[in-house]
C-alpha positions, 0 to 999 in steps of 0.5 A: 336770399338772392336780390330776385327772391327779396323783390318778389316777397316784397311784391306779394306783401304789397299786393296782400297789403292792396288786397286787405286795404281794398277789403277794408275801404269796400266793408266801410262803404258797404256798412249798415248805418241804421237799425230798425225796431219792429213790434208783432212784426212791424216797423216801429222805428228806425235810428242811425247807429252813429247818432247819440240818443235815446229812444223809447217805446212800447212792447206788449210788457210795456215800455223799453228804452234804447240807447245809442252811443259811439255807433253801438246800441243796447237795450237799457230798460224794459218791462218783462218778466227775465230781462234778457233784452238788457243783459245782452249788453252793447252791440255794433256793426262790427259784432252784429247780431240782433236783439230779440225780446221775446215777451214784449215782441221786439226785435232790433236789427240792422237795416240794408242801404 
């Protein structure tokens, strides 16, 4: 390899290298921080994923809880007949989807800035 190729592939790695960098920084402004609990399609409750805490309320079964922690959330109880909600596990920004509990009419989603 000549001296000209060797400089132009380490001119293109740096601009990828810029690109993905810019990427990353634009997605870490840009991220949803908090999630929205709504019931029979009302808001409920709002919470800031990056804050540790637990937050309880009612469905049409009965009561739920929420768990936030490390900027990830889960449903940890609640009272309906298959449980769903609960074995969906922990959810985050990164691997976003919302969590729906069809029996007790909630859905957790994430809410724009």
């Amino acid at each position: 390899m000549s001296k000209k190729e060797i400089k132009l592939i380490v001119a293109i790695l740096f601009v990828a290298l810029g690109i993905y960098v810019g990427v990353q920084v634009y997605n870490r402004l840009n991220v949803k921080t908090y999630g929205i609990v709504t019931y029979k399609n009302q808001v409920i409750h709002t919470f800031n994923v990056n804050k540790d805490e637990d937050y309880y309320f009612n469905g049409s079964y009965g009561k739920m809880k929420l768990e936030v922690k490390d900027g990830k959330w889960r449903i940890t109880e609640e009272e309906c007949p298959n449980h769903i909600c609960s074995s969906i596990g922990w959810v985050s920004v990164k691997d976003y989807f919302p969590i729906v509990c069809i029996p007790n009419e909630v859905i957790v989603t994430l809410k724009d800035n």
